[in-house]
SEMARKE-564989 format. One record per residue (C-alpha): residue in one letter; y, x, z. Coordinates in steps of 0.25 Angstrom, whole numbers, plus 5000, padded with zeros to 4 digits. Example, Ala and Ser with C-alpha at 12.3 -4.5 7.8 and 13.67 -1.06 7.14 Angstrom:
! residues 2
A498250495031S499650555029
//
This chain:
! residues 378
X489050034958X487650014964X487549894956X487749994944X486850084947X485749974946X486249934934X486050064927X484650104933X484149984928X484649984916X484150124914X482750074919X482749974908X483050074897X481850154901X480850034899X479750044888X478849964881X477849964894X478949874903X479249764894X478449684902X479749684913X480949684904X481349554903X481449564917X482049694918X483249634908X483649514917X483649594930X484649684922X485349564917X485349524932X486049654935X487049684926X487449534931X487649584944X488349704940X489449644934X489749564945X489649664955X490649754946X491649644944X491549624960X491649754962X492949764955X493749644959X493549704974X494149834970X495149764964X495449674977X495249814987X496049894980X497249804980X497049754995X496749895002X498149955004X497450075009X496650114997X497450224989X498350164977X498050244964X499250344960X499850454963X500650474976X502150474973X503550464983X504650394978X506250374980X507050234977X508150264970X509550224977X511050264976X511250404984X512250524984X512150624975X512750764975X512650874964X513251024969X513551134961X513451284967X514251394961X514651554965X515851574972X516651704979X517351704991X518851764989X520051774997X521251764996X521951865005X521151954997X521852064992X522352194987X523552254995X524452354986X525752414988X526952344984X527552484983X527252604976X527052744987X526252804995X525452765006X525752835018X524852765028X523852655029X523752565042X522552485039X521052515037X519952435030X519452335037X520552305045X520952175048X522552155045X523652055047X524551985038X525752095035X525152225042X525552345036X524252425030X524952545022X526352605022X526852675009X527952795007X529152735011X529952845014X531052835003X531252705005X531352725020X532452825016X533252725009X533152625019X533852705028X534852755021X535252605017X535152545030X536152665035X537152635025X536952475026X537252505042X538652575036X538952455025X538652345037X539652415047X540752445036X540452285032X540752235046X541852305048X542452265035X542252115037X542752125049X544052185043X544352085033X543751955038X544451995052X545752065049X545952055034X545752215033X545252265020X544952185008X543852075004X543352174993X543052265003X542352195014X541552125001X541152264996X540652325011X539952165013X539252204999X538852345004X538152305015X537352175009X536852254998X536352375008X535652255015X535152215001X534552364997X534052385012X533052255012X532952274996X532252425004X531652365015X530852285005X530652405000X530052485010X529152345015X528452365001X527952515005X527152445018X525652375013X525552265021X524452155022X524852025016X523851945022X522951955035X521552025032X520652145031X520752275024X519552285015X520052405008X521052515008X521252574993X522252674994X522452795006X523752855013X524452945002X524052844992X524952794982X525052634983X525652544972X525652384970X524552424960X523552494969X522952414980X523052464994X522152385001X521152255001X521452165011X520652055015X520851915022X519651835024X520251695029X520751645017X519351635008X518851564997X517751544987X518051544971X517151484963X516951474948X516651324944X516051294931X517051204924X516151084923X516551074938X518051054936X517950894938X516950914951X517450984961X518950954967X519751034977X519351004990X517851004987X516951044996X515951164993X514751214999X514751385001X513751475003X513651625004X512351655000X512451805006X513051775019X512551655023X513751555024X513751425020X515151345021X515951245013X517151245008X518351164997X518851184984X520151214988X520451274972X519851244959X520351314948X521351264938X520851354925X519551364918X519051514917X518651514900X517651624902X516651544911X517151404911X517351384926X518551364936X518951434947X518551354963X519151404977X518351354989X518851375004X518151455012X518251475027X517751615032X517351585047X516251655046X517151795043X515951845034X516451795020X517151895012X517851884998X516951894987X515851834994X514751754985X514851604988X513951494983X514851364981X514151214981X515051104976X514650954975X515150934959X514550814959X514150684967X513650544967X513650454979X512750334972X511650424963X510150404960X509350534965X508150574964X507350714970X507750794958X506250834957X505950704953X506550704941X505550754929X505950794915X505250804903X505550784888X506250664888X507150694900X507150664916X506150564922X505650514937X504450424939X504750284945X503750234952X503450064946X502649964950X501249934943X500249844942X499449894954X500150014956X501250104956X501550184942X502550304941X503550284929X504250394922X505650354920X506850444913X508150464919X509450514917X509950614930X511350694935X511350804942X510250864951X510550944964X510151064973X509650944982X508350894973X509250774968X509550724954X510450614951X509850504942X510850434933X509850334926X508350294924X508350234936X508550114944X509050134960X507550094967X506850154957X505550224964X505750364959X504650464961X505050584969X503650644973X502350654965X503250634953X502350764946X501250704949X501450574941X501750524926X502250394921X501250264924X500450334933X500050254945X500850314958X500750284972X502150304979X502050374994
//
């Protein structure tokens, strides 16, 4: 550059000569010659030995931007989907009567804990309670004339068959009206069919209870379970015995659980199906109707070609990644196209082709880059 300077001062003192300083210029010229003679030379040295430097000194910076990549290779790949779910029970229900009367007293209050048969209301029973009686009085009368009647003609011959049939008939069909009465009378007691809690009490002493007017709702909180509505696009990938990842967002639980259910009809309205997931309450603070958040892997691929899903661009023309290709004396980034699956809640998006397994794939200081632009990989 020195030798430069010189060259253009000298020049510019040449240009400024008049007519006075003729006397010099055939000398001036071939001292100029002289120089631009060795400026060339020096500025073809000059280059060759930047040129040598630069691809001997390792530690000089390359020219590009910085850029990481990742090698492709075969690994698992897993896609999940998340749908709403409610947690239900099935020892949930409304007790009723199974007799029409009055209650006349209650045994139970809300919130209590019961067992499996308890009795929880009685009803008006008096009438039949009546007639009980009066039938077992008579049935103690028809067995004792019975006896003695069998006794008499199977013993001694005394009487006739017709008789001993007609007192035997007596007796069997008191026996028949007695339980038929018995059965009666069980259906004016309300009792639990299943082990539980009483949520709810609907109707009072002196109220009139029916099979159509609930008494109680009894709870169990044992036997729970999560349904879910799946889109019908699911059907073919999820199976009984799936495993599902559960959340409860308001309580703070996380468990899993299987598909122990999944529906066998399509709901027309909304196109889904019906999926029951177990559910093991060991916490004791999940309650039916609870909102769940359900995860299920619907879809996986043990030898897939992933990439950060980040890394994968899109414009006009459709999704592209840079590859990073060898140059003459560097590094280029070059924009390649590709065809991907599916992208999951874990920053991964499955390639299905454009690309090659060991392709140099970049995955950071992708925005900073275009295609055939030197690139340095970190």
């Amino acid at each position: 550059m020195k030798n430069l300077s010189i060259f253009f001062a000298l020049t510019l003192l040449l240009s400024q000569c008049g007519p006075a300083q003729e006397e010099g210029l055939a000398e001036k010229k071939a001292k100029l010659q002289e120089l631009k003679s060795s400026y060339k030379e020096l500025d073809a040295e000059i280059k060759s030995l930047e040129k040598e430097i630069k691809a001997l000194d390792t530690s000089q910076a390359k020219s590009g931007t910085l850029v990481s990549v990742k090698s492709l290779k075969l690994e698992p790949f897993n896609h999940y989907a998340t749908v709403e779910g409610v947690v239900e029970s099935k020892t949930n229900v409304l007790i009723a009567s199974e007799y029409q009367g009055q209650i006349t007293s209650i045994k139970v209050e809300e919130g209590q804990k019961v067992r499996k048969g308890q009795l929880l209301a009685t009803l008006n029973n008096q009438v039949i309670q009546s007639q009980l009686n009066e039938l077992r009085t008579r049935y103690e009368l028809a067995k004792e004339l019975f006896e003695r009647q069998e006794r008499l003609w199977k013993k001694d011959k005394i009487g006739s068959e017709l008789q001993y049939l007609e007192s035997k008939n007596n007796k069997e069909a008191l026996e028949q009206n007695i339980k038929a009465l018995e059965a009666q009378l069980e259906l004016t007691f309300i009792r639990a069919p299943h082990s539980g809690s009483i949520d709810e009490i609907f109707l009072k002493e002196g109220s009139f209870a029916s099979p159509q007017a609930p008494f109680a709702q009894l709870v169990g909180l044992e036997n729970l379970y999560i349904r879910a509505e799946l889109s019908e696009s699911y059907l073919p990938k999820v199976s009984v015995g799936d495993t599902a990842l559960i959340e409860f967002p308001d309580l703070g639980i996380d468990e899993k659980g299987k598909i122990k259910r999944i529906g066998s009809v399509i709901n027309p309205q909304n196109r889904s199906f019906s999926v029951d997931v177990s559910i093991n309450n060991t916490s004791g603070l999940l309650r039916p109707n609870a909102l769940a958040t359900l995860t299920f892997n619907d879809y996986k691929n043990k030898k897939a070609m992933v990439l950060p899903s980040n890394a994968v661009q899109q414009d006009a023309n459709g999704y592209y990644v840079f590859v990073v290709k060898d140059a003459e004396e560097s590094k280029m980034a070059e924009k390649v196209y590709v065809e991907t699956g599916l992208s999951n809640n874990q920053n991964q998006t499955e390639i299905l082709s454009g690309l090659s397994l060991g392709s140099e794939v970049v995955v950071q200081g992708y925005n900073q880059i275009s295609n055939q632009v030197p690139v340095e990989v970190r």
